[in-house]
C-alpha positions in Angstrom: -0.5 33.4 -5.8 -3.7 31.7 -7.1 -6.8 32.6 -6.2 -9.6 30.5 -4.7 -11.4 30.6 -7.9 -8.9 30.1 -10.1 -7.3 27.0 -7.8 -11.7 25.6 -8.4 -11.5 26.1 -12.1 -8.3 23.8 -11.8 -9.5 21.5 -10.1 -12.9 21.2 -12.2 -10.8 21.0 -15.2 -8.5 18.4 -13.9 -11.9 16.1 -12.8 -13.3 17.0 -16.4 -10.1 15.5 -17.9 -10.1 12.6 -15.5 -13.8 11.8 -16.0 -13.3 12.2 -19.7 -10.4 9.9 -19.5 -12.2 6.8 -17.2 -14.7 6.6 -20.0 -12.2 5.4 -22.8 -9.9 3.1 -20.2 -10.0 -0.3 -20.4 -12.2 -2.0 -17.4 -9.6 -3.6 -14.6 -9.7 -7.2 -15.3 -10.7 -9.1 -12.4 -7.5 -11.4 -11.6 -4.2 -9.4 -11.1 -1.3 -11.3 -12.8 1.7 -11.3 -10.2 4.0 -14.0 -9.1 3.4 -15.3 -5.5 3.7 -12.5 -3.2 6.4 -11.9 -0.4 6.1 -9.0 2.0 8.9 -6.5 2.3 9.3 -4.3 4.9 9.3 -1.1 5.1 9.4 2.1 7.7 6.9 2.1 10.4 6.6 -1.5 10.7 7.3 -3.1 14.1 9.7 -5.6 14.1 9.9 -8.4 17.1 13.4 -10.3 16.7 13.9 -13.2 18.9 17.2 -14.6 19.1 17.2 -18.7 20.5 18.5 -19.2 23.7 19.6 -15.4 24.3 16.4 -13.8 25.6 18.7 -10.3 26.5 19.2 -10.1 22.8 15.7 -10.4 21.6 13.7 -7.1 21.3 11.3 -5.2 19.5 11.8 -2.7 17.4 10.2 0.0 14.7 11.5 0.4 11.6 12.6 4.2 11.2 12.0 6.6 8.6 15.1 5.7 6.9 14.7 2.2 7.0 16.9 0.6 9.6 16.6 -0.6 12.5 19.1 -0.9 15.8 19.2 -3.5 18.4 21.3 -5.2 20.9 24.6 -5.5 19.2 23.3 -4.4 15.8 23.3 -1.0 14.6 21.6 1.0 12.1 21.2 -2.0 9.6 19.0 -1.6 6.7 15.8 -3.3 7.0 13.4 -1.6 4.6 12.6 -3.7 1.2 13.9 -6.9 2.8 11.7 -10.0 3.4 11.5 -11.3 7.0 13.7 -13.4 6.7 16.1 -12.5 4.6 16.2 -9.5 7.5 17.0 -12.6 10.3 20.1 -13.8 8.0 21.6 -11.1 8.0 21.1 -10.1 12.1 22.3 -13.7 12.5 25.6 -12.8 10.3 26.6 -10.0 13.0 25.4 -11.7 15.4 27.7 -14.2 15.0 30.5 -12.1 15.8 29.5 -12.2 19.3 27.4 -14.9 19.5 27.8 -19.0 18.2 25.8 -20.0 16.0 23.2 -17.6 16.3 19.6 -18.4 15.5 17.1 -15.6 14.7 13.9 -15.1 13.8 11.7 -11.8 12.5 8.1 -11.6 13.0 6.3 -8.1 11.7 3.7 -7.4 14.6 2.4 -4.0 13.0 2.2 -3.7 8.9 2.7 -0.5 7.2 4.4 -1.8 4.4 7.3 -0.7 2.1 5.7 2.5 0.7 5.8 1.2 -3.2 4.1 -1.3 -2.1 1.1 0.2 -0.4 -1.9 0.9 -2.4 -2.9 4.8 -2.4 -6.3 5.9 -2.6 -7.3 9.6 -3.5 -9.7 11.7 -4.6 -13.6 11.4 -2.9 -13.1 8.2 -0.7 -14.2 9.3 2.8 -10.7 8.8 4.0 -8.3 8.8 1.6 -5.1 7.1 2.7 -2.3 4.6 2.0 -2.9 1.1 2.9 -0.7 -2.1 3.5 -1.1 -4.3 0.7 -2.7 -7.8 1.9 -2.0 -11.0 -0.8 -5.8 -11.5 -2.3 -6.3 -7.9 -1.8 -9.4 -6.8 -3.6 -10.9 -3.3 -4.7 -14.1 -4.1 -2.0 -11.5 -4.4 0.9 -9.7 -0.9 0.0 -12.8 0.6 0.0 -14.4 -0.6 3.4 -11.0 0.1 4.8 -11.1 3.9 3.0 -15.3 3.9 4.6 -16.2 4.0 1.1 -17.0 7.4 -1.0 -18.5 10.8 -0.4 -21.5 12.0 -1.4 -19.4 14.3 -4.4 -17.7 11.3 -5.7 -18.2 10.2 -9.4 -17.6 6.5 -8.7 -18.0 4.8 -11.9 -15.4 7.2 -13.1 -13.0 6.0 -11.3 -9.3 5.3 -12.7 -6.9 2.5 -11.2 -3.4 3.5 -12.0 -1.2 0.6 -11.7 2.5 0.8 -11.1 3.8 -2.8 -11.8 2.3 -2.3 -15.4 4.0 0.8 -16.1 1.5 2.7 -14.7 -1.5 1.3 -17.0 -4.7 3.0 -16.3 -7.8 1.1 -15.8 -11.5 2.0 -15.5 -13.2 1.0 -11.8 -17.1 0.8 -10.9 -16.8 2.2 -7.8 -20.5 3.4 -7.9 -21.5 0.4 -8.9 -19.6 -2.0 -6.2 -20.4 -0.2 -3.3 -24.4 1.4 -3.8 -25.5 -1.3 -6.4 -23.8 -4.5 -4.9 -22.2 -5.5 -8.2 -20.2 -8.0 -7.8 -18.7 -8.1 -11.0 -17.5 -4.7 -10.6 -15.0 -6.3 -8.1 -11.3 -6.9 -8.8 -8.0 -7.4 -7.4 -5.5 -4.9 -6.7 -1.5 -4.9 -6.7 1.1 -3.6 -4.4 1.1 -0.2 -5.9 -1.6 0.7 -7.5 -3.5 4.0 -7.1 -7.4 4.6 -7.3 -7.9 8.1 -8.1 -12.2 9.0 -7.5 -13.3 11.9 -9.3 -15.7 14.7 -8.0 -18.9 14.8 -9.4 -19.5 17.9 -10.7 -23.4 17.8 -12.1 
């Protein structure tokens, strides 16, 4: 087992590395390249279904853990990664085995988000956490949602790792955006992408 000092030194050598690394990144361009964005859902999200002209069949209901969801005459169907309405297509398609012509419709009333589609935050933001991705999302909004960084943080050292590039890494001005009001340290994030905020350690 490691001891407290040993798990530090670890940890100041990872932020070293980190900090070492964030100064030969690339900035994060401002615009983020992505085709017009759909929202998928994904477990924790609350579901309200509402089926036209058969109010005893319309509910709502949480998507679980795994990823389904069960209600009146439909059970345990996947709902996780589908769009909205993709989602009422297929709840129409069983319904119709009980039902004629059955018309549905999905509306999320509580976004968690498909989780590799949530963007992660870690490191020194004051809460670090995984947030919903919004269309238009920026680097400023995930950080007033996050209450910005600690005191510790190194935030112009700050690495954006984004998934739908392969995992590119990207330098951020955290530091910058947040305590100097630099706009132009401002840019847009994807569905996936991770800001990791080293420690300062001088």
């Amino acid at each position: 087992m490691h001891s407290p000092i040993r798990i530090r030194l670890l940890l100041v050598a990872a932020a070293v590395a980190l900090s070492a690394c964030a100064s030969s990144l690339p900035p994060v361009p401002p615009k983020a390249a992505q085709s017009d964005y759909e929202y998928r859902l994904g477990p924790g999200d609350q579901i309200s279904i509402t089926v036209w002209r058969n109010p005893e069949l319309s509910t709502t209901v949480p998507v679980r853990p795994d990823g389904k969801i069960s209600a009146p005459l439909v059970e345990d169907m996947v709902a996780s990664g589908k769009h909205p309405s993709q989602l009422a297509r297929e709840i129409e398609k069983k319904l119709s085995e009980f039902v004629r012509t059955p018309s549905v419709s999905v509306m999320v009333t509580n976004f968690v988000g498909n989780t590799m589609e949530q963007v992660r935050v870690i490191g020194q933001a004051t809460r670090p956490m995984a947030l919903p991705y919004t269309d238009g999302m920026t680097l400023l909004d995930v950080m007033i949602a996050v209450g910005g960084i600690t005191e510790f943080a190194a935030g112009n050292r700050a690495v954006l790792i984004r998934g739908a590039e392969d995992n590119k890494q990207y330098s951020v001005r955290l530091k910058d955006l947040l305590q100097g009001g630099d706009v132009s340290a401002n840019a847009e994030v994807l569905p996936g992408d991770v800001i990791m905020i080293p420690e300062s350690w001088l």
